[in-house]
C-alpha positions in Angstrom: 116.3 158.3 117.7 119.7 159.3 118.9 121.8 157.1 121.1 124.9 158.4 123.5 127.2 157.5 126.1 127.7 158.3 129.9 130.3 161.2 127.6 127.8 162.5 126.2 129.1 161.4 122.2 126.8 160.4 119.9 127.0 156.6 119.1 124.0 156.2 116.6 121.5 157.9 114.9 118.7 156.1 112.6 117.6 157.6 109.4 114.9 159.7 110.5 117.5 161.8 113.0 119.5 162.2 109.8 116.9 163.4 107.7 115.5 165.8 110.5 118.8 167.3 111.6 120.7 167.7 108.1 123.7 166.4 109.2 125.3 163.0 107.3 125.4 160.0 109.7 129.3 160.5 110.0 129.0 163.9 111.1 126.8 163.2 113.8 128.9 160.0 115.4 131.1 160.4 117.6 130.5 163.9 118.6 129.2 165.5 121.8 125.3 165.4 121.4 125.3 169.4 122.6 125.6 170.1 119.0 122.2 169.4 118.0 121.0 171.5 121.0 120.4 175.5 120.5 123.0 177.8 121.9 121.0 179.3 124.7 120.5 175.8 125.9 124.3 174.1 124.8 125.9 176.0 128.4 123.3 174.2 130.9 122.8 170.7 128.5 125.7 168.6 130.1 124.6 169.0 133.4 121.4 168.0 132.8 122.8 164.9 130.7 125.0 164.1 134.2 121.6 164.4 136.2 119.9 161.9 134.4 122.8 159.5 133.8 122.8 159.7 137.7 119.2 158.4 138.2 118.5 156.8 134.4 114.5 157.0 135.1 112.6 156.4 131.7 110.7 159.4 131.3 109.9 162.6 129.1 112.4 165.6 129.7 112.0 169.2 130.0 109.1 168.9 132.0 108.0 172.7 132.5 110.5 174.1 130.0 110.9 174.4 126.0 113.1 172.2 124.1 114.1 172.5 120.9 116.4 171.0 118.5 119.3 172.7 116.2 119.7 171.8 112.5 122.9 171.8 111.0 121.7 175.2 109.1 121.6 176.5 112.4 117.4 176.9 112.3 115.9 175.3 115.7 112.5 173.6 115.8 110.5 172.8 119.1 110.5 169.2 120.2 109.4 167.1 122.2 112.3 164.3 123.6 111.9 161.5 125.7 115.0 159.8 127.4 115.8 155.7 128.3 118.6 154.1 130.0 120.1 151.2 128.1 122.6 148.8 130.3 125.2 147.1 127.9 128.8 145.7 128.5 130.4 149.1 128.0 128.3 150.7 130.4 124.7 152.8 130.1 123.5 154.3 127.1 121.0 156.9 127.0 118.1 156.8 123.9 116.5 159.6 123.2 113.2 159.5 121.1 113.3 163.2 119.4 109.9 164.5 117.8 109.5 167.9 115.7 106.6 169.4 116.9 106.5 172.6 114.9 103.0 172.4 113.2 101.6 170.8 116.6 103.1 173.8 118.3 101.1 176.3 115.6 98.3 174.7 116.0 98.5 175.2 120.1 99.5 178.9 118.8 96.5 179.2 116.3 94.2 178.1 119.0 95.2 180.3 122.1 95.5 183.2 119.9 91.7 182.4 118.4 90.4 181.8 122.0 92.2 185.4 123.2 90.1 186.8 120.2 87.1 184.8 121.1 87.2 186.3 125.0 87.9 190.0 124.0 85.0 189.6 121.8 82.7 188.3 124.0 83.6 190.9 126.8 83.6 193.6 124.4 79.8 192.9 123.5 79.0 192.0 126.7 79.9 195.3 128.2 78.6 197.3 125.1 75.4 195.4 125.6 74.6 196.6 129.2 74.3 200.3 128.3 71.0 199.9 126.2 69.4 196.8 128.3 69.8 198.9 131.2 68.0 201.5 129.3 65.2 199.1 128.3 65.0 197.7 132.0 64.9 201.1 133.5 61.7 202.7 131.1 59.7 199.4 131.6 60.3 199.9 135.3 59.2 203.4 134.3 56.1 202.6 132.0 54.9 200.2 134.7 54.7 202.2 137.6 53.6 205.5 136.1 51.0 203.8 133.4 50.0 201.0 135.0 46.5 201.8 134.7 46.8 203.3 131.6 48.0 199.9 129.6 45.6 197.7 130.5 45.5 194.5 131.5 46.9 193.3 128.1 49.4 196.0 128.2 50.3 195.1 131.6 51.2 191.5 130.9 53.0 192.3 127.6 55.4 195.2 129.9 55.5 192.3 133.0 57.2 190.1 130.1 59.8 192.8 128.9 61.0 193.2 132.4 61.2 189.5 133.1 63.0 189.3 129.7 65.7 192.2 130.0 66.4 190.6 133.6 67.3 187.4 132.1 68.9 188.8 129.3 71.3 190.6 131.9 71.8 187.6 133.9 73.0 185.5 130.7 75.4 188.5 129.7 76.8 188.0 133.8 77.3 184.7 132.9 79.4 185.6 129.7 81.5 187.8 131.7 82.3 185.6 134.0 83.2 182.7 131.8 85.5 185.6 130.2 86.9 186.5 133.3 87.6 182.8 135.0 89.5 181.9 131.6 92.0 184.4 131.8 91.9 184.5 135.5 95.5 183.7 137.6 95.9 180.2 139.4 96.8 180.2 142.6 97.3 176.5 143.8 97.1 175.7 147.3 95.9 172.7 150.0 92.1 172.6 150.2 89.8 170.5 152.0 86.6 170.1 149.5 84.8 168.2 151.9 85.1 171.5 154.2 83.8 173.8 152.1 81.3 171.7 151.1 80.0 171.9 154.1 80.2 175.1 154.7 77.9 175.6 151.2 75.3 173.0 152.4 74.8 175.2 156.0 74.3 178.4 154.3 71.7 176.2 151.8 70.1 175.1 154.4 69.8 178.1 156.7 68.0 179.7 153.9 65.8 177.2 153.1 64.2 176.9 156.4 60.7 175.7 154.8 62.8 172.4 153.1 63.9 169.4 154.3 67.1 168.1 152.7 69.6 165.7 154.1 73.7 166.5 153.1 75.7 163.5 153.6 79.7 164.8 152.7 82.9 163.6 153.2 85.8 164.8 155.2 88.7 165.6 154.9 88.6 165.7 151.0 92.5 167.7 150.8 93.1 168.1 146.6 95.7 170.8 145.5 93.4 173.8 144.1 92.3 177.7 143.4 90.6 178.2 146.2 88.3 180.5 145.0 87.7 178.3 141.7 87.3 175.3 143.3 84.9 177.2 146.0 83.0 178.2 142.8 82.9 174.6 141.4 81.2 173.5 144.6 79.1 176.2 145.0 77.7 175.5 141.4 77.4 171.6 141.7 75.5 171.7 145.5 73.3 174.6 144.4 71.6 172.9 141.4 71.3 169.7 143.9 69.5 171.6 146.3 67.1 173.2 143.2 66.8 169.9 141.3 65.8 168.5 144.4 63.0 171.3 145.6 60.2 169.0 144.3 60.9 166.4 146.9 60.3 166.0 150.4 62.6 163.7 151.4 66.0 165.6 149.2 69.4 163.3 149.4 72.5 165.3 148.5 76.0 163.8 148.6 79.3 164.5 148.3 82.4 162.4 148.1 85.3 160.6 146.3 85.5 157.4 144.4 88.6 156.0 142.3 88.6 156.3 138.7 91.6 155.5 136.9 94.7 157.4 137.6 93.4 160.5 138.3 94.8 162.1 141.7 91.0 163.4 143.4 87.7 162.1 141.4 84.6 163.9 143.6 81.3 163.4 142.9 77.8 165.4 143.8 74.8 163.0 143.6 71.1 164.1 144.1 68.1 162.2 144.0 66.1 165.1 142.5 64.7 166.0 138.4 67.3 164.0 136.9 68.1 164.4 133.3 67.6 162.3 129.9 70.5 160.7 129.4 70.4 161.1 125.5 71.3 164.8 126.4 74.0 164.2 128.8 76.8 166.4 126.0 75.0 169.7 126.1 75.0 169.5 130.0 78.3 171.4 130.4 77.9 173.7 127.3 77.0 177.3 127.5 73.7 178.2 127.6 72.2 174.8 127.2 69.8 173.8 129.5 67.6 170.3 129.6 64.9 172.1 131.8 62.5 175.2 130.8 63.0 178.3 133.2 59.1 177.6 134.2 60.7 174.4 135.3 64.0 175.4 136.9 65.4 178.8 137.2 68.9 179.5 135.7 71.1 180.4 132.7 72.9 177.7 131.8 76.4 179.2 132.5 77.0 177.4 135.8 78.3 173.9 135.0 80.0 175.9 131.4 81.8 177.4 134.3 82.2 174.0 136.3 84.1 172.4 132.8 86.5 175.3 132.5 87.5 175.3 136.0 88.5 172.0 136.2 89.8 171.8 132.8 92.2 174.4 134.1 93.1 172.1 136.8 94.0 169.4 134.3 91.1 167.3 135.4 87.8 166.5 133.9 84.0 166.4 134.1 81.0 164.5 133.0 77.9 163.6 134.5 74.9 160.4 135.0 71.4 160.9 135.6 68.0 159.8 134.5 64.7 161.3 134.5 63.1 161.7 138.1 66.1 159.3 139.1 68.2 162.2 140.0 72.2 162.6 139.0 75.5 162.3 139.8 78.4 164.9 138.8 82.0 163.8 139.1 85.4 166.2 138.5 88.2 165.0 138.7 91.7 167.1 139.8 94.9 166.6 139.1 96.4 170.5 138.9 100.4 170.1 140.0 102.2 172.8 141.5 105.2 174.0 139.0 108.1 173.7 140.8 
C-alpha cells in the first residue's frame, strides 16, 4: 500500500511496498510516486494522477492497459493497482493497493500459449484427416454401387455401416474445425436485437418443418452488445436442438427470452418442453463431443453447445443449463462483452 497527496509525493508506504520495491522506507517518502512507475509510463503518469484526483472514484486503474511497477534495481514487474480517495484535514489522499502479478501473468502466458498449441494441433489433424476419410467414403460409395449384388445382403449391411460411419466421422472433424476457427476468430462488437434473429431462426424452422406443429413464443426487442455472426450462431444452435428435442411431441413449446440473474448485463434463456435431460449429467452438456442421447435417438455431434460455451465465454458471459427427463430444458447465456474504448 502506498499513500500520496493531491502532489503526487509519497506520504507512506507499509512494509510490504518496502519489501516489494527495494527501496528503504525513507527513500520512498516524500518523493513524487512516478519513481516507482517504468519510464515508458513516468511521461503520461501525472496526468493521469490529476484525472483521478479530479473525480476520486474508488476503482481499479488501467482498465484496458498494462501496468507495471519499477524496483529500485530498475527491473519492472506487472501489477495490478487499485486507487481510493481518503478525505483528511490536509486535503485528499490517494491509496493505492499495488499487487505483483508476475507468476499470475505466466500462468495467463503458459495457458494461451498451450491453447495456441492445442488449436494448431487440432486443425492440423483435422485437415490431414480429410484426405484418407474422403478416400474411404469415396470407394464404399464405389463398392456399393458397382458390387452391390455381389456382397450380399451381409456384405451390404456391413458397406451401408462404413458409409454411415465415415459421414459421421467427417461431420465430428467439421465440428473440430470450427471450434478451431471460432476461437481464434476476430470480434466484432455491435448492437443486436436477439429476440430478432430469433425470430428470424424459428420461421426458417418452421417453414421446413411443414409436417410439425411447434409454437415459438420470443421476446422483442432483446438489444445486447454482440458478434453478430457469433451470437447468430449461438441462437441458431440453442433453437435448433429445441426444435429436434421437441420432434417427439405434438404439441412442441419453444421459448425465448430474458430473466435477471445477478449482475450480469443480458441473461437469455431457450426453454423447450421436449426429451429433456438427466440432471446428474448436466456438466458434460457443453463439452465436446459429449452427448446424453444415442444418434439412434437424436442426430448430432456433440460440438454445437461446445461451440455455444466458447462463444459466450468470449463475450465475458456464461452458460449452464436445467432439464429433466421428458420434462424438457431450459438453456440460459448470459452477455456482458464491452466495447474497448
Amino acid at each position: 500500500m502506498v499513500c500520496v497527496d493531491a502532489g503526487g509525493r509519497i506520504v507512506l508506504v507499509n512494509a510490504q511496498m518496502v519489501r516489494l520495491f527495494g527501496y528503504p522506507r525513507e527513500e520512498l517518502e516524500g518523493q513524487l510516486v512516478e519513481m516507482l512507475v517504468p519510464d515508458a509510463a513516468r511521461a503520461a503518469h501525472p496526468q493521469h494522477r490529476t484525472g483521478y484526483m479530479a473525480d476520486p472514484v474508488p476503482r481499479p486503474m488501467g482498465a484496458g492497459m498494462p501496468l507495471a511497477g519499477r524496483r529500485r534495481d530498475g527491473s519492472t514487474f506487472p501489477a495490478e493497482i487499485s486507487l481510493s480517495a481518503i478525505d483528511t484535514d490536509e486535503g485528499t489522499l490517494v491509496t493505492a493497493a499495488v499487487r505483483d502479478v508476475t507468476e499470475r501473468q505466466c500462468r495467463q502466458d503458459d495457458l494461451e500459449r498451450a491453447i495456441r498449441n492445442l488449436e494448431t494441433f487440432t486443425y492440423s489433424v483435422a485437415h490431414d484427416l480429410r484426405a484418407p476419410l474422403r478416400a474411404l467414403g469415396g470407394f464404399t460409395a464405389a463398392l456399393l454401387e458397382d458390387c452391390w449384388d455381389a456382397l450380399g445382403e451381409a456384405g451390404q449391411g456391413y458397406a451401408e455401416r462404413i458409409k454411415a460411419a465415415s459421414e459421421q466421422m467427417a461431420a465430428l472433424i467439421d465440428g473440430l474445425l470450427r471450434l478451431s476457427r471460432l476461437s481464434r476468430a476476430e470480434m466484432n462488437l455491435h448492437a443486436v436485437d436477439l429476440g430478432a434473429e430469433a425470430s428470424r431462426i424459428a420461421g426458417e424452422l418452421q417453414r421446413g418443418g411443414l409436417d410439425r406443429r411447434v409454437s415459438f413464443v420470443i421476446q422483442r426487442p432483446i438489444w445486447a452488445l454482440a458478434d453478430t455472426p457469433m451470437i447468430r450462431m449461438v441462437l441458431q444452435s440453442l433453437l435448433d436442438n429445441a426444435w429436434k428435442f421437441t420432434s417427439r411431441r405434438d404439441d412442441a413449446l419453444i421459448e425465448f427470452g430474458t430473466t435477471p440473474v445477478g449482475d450480469a448485463r443480458v441473461c437469455c434463456y431457450v426453454r423447450d418442453n421436449g426429451a429433456g435431460f438427466d440432471p446428474a449429467y448436466v456438466r458434460k452438456l457443453f463439452n465436446p463431443f459429449q452427448r446424453l442421447h444415442t444418434a439412434g435417438e437424436f442426430p448430432g455431434t456433440g460440438v454445437g453447445l461446445a461451440s455455444v460455451r466458447l462463444i459466450v465465454e468470449r463475450h465475458a458471459g456464461h452458460t449452464w443449463a436445467e432439464g429433466a427427463i421428458g420434462e424438457g430444458a431450459t438453456f440460459y447465456f448470459t452477455l456482458n462483452a464491452r466495447e474497448i474504448a
